[in-house]
C-alpha positions as CSV (number, residue, x, y, z in Angstrom):
1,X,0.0,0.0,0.0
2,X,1.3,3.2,-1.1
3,X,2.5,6.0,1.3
4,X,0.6,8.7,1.9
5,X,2.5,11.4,3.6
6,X,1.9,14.9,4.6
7,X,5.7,16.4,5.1
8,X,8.1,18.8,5.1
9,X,11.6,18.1,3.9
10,X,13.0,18.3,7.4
11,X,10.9,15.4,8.9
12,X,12.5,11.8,9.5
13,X,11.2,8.6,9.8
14,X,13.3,6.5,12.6
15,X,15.5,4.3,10.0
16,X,15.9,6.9,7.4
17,X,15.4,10.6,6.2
18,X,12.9,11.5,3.7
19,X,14.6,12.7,0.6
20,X,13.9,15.7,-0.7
21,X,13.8,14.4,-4.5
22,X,9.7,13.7,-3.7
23,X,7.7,14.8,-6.9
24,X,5.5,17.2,-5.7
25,X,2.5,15.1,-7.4
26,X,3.4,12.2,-5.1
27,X,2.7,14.7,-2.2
28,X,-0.8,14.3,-1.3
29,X,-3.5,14.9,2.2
30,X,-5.2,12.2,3.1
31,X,-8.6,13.1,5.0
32,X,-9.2,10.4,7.1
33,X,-12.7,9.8,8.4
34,X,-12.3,8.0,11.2
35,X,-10.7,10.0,14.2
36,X,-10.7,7.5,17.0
37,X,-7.6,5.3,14.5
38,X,-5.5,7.9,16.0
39,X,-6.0,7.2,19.4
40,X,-4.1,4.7,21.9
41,X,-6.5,1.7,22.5
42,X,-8.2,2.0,25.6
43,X,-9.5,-1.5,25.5
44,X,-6.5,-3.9,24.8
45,X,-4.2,-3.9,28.0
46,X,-0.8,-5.5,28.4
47,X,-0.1,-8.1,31.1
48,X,1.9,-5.3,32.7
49,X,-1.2,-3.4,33.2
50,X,-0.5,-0.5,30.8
51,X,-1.5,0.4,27.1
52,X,-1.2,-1.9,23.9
53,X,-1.9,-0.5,20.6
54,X,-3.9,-1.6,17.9
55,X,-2.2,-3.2,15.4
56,X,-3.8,-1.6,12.3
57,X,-3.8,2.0,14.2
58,X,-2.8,4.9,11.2
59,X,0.2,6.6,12.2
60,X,1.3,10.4,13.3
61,X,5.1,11.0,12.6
62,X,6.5,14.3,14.3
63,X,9.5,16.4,13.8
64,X,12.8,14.8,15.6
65,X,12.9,17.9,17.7
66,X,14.2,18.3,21.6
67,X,11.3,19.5,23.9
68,X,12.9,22.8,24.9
69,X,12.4,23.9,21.3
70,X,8.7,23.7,21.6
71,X,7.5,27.0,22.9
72,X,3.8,27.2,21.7
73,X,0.9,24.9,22.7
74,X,-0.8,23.1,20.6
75,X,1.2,22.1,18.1
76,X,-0.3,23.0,15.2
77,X,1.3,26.3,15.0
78,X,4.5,24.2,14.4
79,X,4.1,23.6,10.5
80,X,6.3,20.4,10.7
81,X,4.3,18.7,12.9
82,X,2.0,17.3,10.1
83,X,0.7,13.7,10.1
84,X,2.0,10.6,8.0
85,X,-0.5,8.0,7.2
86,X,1.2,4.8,6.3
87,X,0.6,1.1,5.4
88,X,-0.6,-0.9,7.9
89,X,1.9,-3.2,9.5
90,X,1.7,-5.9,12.5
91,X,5.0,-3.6,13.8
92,X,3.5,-0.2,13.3
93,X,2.9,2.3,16.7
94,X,1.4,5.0,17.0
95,X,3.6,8.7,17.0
96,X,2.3,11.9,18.4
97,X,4.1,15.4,18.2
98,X,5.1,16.4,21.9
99,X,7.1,16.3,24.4
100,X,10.0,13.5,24.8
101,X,11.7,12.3,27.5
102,X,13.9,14.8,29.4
103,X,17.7,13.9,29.2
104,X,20.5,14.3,31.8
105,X,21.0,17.4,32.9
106,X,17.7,19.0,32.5
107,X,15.2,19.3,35.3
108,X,13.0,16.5,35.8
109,X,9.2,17.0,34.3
110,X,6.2,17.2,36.4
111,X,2.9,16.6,34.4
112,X,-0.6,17.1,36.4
113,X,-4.0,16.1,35.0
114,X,-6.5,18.7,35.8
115,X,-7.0,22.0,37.3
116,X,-9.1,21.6,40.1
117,X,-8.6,22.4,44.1
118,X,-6.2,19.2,44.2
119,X,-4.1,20.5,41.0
120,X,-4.2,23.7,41.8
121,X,-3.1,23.8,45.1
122,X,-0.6,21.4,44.2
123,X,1.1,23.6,41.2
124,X,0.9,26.6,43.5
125,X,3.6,25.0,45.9
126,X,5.5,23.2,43.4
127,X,9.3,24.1,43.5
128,X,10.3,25.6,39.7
129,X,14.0,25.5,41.0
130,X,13.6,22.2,40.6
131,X,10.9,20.9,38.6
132,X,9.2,21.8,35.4
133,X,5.9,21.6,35.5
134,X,3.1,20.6,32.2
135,X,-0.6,21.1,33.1
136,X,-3.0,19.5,31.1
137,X,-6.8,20.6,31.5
138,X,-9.8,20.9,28.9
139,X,-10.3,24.3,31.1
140,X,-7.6,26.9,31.7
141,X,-8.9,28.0,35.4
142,X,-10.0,27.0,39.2
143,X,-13.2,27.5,39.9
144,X,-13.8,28.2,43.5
145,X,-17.1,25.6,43.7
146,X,-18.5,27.4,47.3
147,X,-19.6,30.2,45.6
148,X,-20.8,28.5,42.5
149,X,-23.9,29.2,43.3
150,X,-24.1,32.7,44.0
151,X,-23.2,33.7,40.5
152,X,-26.4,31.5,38.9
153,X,-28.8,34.3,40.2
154,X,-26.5,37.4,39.7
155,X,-25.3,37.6,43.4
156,X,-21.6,37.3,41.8
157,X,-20.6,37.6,38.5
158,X,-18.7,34.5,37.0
159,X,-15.2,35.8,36.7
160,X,-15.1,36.4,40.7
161,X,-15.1,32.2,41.1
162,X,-12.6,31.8,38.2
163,X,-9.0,31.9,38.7
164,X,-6.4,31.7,35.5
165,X,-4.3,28.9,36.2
166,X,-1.0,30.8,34.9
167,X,-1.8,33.5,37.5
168,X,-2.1,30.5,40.5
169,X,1.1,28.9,38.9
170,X,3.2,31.6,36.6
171,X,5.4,29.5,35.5
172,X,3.3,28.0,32.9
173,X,3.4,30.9,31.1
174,X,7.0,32.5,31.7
175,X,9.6,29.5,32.1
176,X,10.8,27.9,28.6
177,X,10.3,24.2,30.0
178,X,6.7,24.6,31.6
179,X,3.7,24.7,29.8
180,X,-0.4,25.0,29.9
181,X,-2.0,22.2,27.8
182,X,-5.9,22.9,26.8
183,X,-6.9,19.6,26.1
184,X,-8.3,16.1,27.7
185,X,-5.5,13.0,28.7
186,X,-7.6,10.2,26.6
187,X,-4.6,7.5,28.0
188,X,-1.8,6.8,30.2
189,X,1.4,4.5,29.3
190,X,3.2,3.7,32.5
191,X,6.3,1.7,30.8
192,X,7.3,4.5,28.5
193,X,5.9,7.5,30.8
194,X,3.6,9.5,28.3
195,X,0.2,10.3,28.6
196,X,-1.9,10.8,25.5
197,X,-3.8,14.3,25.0
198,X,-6.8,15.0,22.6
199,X,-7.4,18.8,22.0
200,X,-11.4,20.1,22.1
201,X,-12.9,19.2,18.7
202,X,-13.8,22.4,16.0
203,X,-11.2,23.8,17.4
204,X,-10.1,24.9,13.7
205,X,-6.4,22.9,14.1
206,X,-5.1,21.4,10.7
207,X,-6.3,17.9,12.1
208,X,-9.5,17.2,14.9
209,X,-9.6,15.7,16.8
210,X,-5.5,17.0,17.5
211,X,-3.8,14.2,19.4
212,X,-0.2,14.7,21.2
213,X,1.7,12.9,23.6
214,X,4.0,14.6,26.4
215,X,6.4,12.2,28.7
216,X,7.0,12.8,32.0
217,X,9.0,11.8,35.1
218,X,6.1,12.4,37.7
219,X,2.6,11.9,37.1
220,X,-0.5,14.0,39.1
221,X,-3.9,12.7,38.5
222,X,-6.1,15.0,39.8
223,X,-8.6,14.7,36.9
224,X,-11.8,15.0,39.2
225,X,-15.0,13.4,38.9
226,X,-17.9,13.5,37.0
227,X,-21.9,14.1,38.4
228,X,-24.0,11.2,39.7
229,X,-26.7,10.6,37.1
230,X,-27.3,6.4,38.7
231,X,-28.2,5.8,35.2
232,X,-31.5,8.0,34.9
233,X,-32.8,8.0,31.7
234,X,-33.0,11.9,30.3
235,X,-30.7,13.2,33.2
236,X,-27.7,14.2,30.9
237,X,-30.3,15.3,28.1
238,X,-32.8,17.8,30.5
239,X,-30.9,18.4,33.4
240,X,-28.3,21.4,34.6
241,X,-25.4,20.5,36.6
242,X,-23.4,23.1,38.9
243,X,-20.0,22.3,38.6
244,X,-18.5,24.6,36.5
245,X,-18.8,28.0,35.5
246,X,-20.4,27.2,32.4
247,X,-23.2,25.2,33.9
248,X,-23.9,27.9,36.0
249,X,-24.0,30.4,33.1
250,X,-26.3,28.4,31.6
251,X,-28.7,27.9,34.9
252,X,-28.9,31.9,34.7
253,X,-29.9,32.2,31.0
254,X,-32.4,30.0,31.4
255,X,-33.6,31.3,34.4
256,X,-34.1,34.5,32.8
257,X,-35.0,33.3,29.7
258,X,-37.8,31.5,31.7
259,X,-39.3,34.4,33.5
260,X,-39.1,36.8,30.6
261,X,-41.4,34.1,28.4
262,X,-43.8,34.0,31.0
263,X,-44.6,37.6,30.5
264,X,-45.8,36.9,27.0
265,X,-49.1,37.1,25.9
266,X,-51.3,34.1,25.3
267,X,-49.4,31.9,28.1
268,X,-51.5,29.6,29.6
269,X,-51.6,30.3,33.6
270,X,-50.6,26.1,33.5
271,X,-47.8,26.9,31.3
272,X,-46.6,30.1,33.2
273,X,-46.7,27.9,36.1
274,X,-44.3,25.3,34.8
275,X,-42.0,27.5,33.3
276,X,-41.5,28.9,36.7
277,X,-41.1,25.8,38.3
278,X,-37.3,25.7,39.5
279,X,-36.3,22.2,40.3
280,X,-33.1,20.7,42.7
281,X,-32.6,17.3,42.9
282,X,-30.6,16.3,45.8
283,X,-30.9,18.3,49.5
284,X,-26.7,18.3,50.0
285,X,-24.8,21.5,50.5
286,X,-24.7,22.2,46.7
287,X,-28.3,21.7,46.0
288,X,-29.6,23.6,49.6
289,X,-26.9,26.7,48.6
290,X,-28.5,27.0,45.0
291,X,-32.2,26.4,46.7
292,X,-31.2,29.3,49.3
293,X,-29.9,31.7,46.7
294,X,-33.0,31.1,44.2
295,X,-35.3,31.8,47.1
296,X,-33.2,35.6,47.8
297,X,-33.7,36.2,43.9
298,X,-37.2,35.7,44.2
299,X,-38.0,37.4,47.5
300,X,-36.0,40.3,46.5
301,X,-35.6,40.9,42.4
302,X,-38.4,39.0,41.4
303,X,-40.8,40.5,43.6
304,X,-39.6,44.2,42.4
305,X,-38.7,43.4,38.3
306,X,-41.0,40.5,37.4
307,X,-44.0,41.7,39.5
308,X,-46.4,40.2,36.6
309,X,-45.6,36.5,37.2
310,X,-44.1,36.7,40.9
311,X,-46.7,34.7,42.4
312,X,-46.0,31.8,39.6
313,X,-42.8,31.3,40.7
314,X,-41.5,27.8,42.7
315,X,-38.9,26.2,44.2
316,X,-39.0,22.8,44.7
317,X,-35.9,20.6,46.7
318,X,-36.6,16.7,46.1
319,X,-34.1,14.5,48.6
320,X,-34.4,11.0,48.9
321,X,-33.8,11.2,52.2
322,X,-32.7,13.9,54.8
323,X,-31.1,17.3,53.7
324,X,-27.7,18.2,54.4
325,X,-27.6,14.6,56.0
326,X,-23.6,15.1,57.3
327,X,-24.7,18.1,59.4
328,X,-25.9,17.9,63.2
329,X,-29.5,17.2,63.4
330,X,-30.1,20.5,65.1
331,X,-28.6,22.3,61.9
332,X,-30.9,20.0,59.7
333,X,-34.1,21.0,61.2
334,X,-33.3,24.8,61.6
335,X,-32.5,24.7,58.1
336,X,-35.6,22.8,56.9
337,X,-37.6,25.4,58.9
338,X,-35.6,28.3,56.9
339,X,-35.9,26.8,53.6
340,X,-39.7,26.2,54.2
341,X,-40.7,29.6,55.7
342,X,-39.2,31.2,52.5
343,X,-40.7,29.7,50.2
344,X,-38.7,26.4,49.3
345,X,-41.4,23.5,49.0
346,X,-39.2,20.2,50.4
347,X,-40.2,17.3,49.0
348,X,-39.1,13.3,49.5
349,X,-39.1,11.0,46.1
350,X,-36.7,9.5,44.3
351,X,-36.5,10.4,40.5
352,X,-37.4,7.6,38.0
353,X,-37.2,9.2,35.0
354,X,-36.8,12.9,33.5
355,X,-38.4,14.1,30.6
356,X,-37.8,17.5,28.8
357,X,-41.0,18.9,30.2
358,X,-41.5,16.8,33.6
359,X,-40.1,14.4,36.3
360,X,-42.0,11.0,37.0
361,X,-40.8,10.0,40.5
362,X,-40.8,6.4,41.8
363,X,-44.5,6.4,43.2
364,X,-45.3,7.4,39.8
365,X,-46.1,10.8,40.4
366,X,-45.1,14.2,37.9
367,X,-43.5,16.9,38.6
368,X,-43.7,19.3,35.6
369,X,-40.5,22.1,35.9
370,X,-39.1,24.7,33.7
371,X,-35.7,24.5,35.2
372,X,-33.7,21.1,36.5
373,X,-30.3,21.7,38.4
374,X,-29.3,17.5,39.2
375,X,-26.7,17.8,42.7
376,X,-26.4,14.7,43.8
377,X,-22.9,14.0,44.2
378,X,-19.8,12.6,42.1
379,X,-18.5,9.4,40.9
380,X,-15.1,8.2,39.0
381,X,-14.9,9.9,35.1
382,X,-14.8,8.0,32.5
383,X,-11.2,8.8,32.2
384,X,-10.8,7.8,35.3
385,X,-12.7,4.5,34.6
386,X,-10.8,3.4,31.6
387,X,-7.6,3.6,33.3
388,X,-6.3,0.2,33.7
389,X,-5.3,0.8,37.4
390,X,-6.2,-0.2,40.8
391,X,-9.3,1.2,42.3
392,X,-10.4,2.0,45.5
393,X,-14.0,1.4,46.8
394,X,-16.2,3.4,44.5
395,X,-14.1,3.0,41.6
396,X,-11.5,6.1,42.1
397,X,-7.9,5.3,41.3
398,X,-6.5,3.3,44.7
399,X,-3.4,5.1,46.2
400,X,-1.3,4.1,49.4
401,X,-0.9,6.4,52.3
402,X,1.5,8.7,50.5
403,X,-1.3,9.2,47.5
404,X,0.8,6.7,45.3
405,X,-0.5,4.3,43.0
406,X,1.3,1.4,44.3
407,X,1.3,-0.8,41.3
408,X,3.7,1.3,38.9
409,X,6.2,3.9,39.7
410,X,6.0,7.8,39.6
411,X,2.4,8.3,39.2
412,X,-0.2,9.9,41.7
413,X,-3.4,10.6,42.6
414,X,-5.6,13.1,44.3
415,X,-8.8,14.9,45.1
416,X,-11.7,13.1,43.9
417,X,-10.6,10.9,41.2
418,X,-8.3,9.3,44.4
419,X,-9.2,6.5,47.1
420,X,-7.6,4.4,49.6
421,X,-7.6,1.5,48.7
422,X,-8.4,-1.3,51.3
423,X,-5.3,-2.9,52.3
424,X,-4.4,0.4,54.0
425,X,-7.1,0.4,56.3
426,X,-8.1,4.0,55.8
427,X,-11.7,4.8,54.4
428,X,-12.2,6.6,51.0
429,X,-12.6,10.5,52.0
430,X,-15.2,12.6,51.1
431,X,-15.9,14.8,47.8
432,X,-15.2,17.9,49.3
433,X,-12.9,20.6,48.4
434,X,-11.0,20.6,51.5
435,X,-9.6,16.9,51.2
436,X,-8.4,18.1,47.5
437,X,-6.8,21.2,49.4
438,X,-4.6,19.3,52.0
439,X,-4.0,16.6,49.5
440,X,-2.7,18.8,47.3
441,X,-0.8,20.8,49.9
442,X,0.8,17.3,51.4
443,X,1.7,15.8,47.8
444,X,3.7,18.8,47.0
445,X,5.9,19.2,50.1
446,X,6.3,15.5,49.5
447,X,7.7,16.0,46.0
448,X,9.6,19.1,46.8
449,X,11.3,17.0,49.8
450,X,12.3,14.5,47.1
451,X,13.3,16.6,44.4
452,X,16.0,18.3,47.1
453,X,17.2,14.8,47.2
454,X,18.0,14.1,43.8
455,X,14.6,12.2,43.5
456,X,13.0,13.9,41.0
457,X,13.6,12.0,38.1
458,X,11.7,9.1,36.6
459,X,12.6,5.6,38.2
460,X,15.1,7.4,40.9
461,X,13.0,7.8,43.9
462,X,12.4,4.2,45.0
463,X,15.2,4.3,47.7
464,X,14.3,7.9,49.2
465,X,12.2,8.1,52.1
466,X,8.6,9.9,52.0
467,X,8.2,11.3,55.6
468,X,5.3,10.8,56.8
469,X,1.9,9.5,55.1
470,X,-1.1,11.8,54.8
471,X,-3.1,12.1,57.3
472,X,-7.1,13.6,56.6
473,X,-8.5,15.8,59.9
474,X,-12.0,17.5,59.1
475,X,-12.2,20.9,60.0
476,X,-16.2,21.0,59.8
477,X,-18.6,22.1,57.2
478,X,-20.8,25.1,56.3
479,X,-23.6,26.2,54.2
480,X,-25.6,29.5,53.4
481,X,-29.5,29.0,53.1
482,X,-30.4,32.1,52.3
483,X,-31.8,35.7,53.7
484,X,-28.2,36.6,55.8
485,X,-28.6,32.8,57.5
486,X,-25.7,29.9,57.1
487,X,-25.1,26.8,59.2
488,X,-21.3,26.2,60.5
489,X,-20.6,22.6,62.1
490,X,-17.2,22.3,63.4
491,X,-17.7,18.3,64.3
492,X,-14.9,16.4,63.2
493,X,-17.1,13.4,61.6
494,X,-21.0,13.4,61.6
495,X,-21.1,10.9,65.4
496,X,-18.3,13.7,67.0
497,X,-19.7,16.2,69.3
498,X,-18.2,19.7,68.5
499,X,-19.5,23.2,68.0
500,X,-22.7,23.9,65.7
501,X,-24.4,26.9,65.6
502,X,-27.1,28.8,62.7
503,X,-28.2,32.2,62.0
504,X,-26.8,35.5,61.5
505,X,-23.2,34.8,63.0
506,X,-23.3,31.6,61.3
507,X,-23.8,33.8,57.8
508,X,-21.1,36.4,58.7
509,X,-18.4,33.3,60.0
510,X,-19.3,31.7,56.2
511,X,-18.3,34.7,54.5
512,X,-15.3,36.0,55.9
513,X,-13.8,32.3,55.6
514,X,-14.7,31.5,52.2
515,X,-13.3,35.7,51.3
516,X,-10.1,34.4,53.2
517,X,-9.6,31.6,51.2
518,X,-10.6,32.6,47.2
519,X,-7.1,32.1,45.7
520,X,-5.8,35.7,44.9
521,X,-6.2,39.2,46.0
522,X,-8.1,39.9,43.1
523,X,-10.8,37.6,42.9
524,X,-11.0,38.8,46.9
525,X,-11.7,41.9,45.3
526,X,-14.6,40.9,43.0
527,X,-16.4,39.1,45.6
528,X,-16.6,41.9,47.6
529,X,-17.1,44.7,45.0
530,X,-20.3,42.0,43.9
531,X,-21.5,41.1,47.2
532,X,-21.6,45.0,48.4
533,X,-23.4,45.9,44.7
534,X,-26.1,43.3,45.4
535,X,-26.4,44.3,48.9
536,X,-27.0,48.2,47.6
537,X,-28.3,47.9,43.8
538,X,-29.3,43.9,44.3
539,X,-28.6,41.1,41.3
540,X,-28.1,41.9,38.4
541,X,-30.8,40.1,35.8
542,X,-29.3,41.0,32.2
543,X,-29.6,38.0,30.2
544,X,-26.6,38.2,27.8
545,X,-26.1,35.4,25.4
């Protein structure tokens, strides 16, 4: 089968050059159709445990070049970089453009999936002396998850929960060995120490979707999780999730959206009704925050800007059980009583199916809405998943007490892709942002410990001590549930006695300590800029988009 090659004359082939005699009409593109030939086979696995290829997989060559000559990510921008499609062979591999190896005398390569609280807190304390450091992430910022909430109803705007990962880690964007990746790791190869990277497709590159490989010396998982659907039918197609920034952007438009349509004429007073029916499945922090903030919006801008079709509007919380179950009883009750008085209707079912209009519940009952936000926790990604590692109980990525993955060297995991697994005795910790936090905090003193020992590089850490192994204490939870109320319980687990109090104080204690701990005096500076306009001017309801 002939070649097939898109080149330049300074790209090799391992074996030989290509000459530069080619006749131009035996230079030819080749559009192939189907993307997923490019990609590393997730399903066939080794008996080491790590990535095989496909033996008919099409090929990606890449310029021979050494990785402190790339300076510009992606790839494409790098004209030699170009793909070669040749004839299948049993000994054919896959290429990718990237990163290689680093060689002696350079510093050893750090590469970290994601750019959540884990990630982030871990590149913030990362040593650049001695590490470079490659993040790769389909989004280029934190978002700062407690006040989520508050920006769905105007209370905040959306850049105020959004910090730039360069600015939390500079080096990505200044130092000639670090770098910011935008795309997704689609696999991981733990004998040659690469992970595979797909860019976001109609992205406009040369080829989509844009694969690329970068190899490291130290691997950081901290690729999150994904939301709990338990295999609803119509969650994924009719529901809103609040997880990013972009879900809650598109929680507000609708919202608006919503109570603008119901001032049309010729609505039916049943349709007005279920347009303005604003839905939360599941009564845990996330879902009781967004309930508390919706029933603010509507006590105080809805009342004043939407005065034809204020008394259409609803808020409905559905929990299969108990709200805020981790929280004391006393705090559960007070905040029931809160919710209910202004205007939250709490309501026990479990969902059996959603449908684009309604939700039939498991006695068989309907629930017509006109918005569906779905918070009702997190499980493993499908990243995550498809890994071919151990997992912990759950199905995160099993680490020891020192967040390795026991079963192959130099790679980590953290936050809420991770687990114990459960020959160490230690229970899987929670979802929350805190465990990310001091996971993230602990894992980089760890590495920067073993980097000042010469440990830093792939395969050269097995004889160097850890310290000690991590070591979770719960510093106790709050939530805000509206009108200037918030519940603080400073129990260490959910049997623990400790301090628990609710009300005003409790509002002004949740504030100041989530203000304290948004990542940079800037964002500080938004919150409170936004949280003193609402106060005097209150939310801001442009729908935009």
């Amino acid at each position: 089968m002939a070649l097939a090659r898109v080149a330049r004359s300074g790209l090799r082939r391992s074996g030989g050059a290509i000459g530069s005699s080619i006749s131009e009409r035996d230079i030819f593109c080749e559009r192939v159709s189907n993307h997923k030939s490019f990609l590393p086979s997730l399903e066939k696995i080794n008996s080491h445990g790590n990535l095989t290829y496909l033996s008919t997989i099409k090929r990606v060559n890449y310029m021979s070049f050494g990785s402190r000559e790339i300076s510009t990510t992606p790839h494409y921008r790098i004209p030699s970089a170009e793909r070669l499609v040749e004839s299948e062979s049993e000994y054919d591999e896959p290429r990718y453009p990237g990163l290689e190896a680093t060689k002696p005398g350079e510093k050893p390569r750090v590469v970290v999936l994601g750019t959540g609280w884990a990630a982030c807190r871990f590149l913030k304390g990362l040593d650049t002396r001695i590490y470079d450091v490659v993040c790769i992430s389909p989004r280029n910022h934190m978002v700062f998850t407690p006040l989520l909430a508050s920006t769905c109803v105007g209370t905040l705007e959306f850049r105020s929960v959004a910090e730039p990962v360069s600015r939390i880690q500079s080096t990505l964007a200044t130092s000639p060995g670090s770098y910011f990746y935008l795309a997704s790791c689609i696999g991981v190869d733990t004998d040659k120490h690469e992970v595979y990277c797909e860019t976001e497709s109609n992205s406009g590159l040369p080829h989509e979707p844009y694969q690329f490989k970068v190899a490291y010396d130290k691997l950081v998982i901290a690729a999150g999780a994904e939301p709990l659907t338990f295999g609803i039918k119509g969650v994924k197609e009719n529901a809103y999730f609040l997880r990013e920034v972009i879900h809650a952007q598109e929680i507000r438009k609708k919202l608006l959206l919503n109570l603008m349509l119901s001032e049309n004429p010729g609505i039916s007073e049943e349709e007005k009704k279920r347009l303005l029916h604003c839905v939360i499945i599941g009564g845990g922090p996330t879902g009781v925050e967004f309930s508390g903030e919706l029933s603010d919006f509507i006590m105080r801008d809805v009342q004043e800007r939407y005065s034809h079709v204020k008394d259409h509007i609803k808020v409905t919380l559905i929990e299969a059980n108990e709200i805020l179950s981790s929280f004391d009883v006393g705090l559960r009750q007070y905040a029931t009583n809160h919710l209910t008085k202004y205007g939250v209707h709490l309501m026990r079912g479990v969902v059996k199916e959603v449908h684009p209009k309604k939700i039939v519940l498991s006695d068989g009952s309907d629930v017509p809405y006109g918005l569906l936000v779905w918070s009702t926790g997190v499980g493993p990604s499908q990243f995550v998943k498809s890994l071919n590692l151990p997992k912990s109980p759950g199905g995160r990525i099993g680490v020891d007490e020192w967040l390795r993955v026991p079963s192959v060297e130099d790679v980590f995991a953290l936050g809420d892709c991770a687990g114990f697994l459960e020959q160490t005795g230690k229970s899987v910790l929670p979802a929350l942002a805190q465990v990310a936090e001091r996971q993230g905090k602990y894992l980089v003193e760890l590495f920067n410990s073993v980097g000042k020992q010469d440990g830093g590089k792939a395969l050269s850490a097995k004889d160097i001590s850890l310290g000690e192994p991590f070591v979770y204490k719960h510093l106790g939870s709050m939530a805000s549930i509206g009108r200037y109320k918030a519940l603080v319980d400073l129990r260490q687990s959910k049997d623990a006695k400790g301090i628990s109090h609710a009300g005003f104080v409790s509002w002004l204690i949740w504030r100041s300590a989530y203000l304290t701990r948004v990542v940079s005096w800037r964002n500080r500076f938004y919150v409170g800029v936004n949280w003193a306009t609402t106060l005097v001017f209150g939310r801001d309801n442009s729908r935009i988009g």
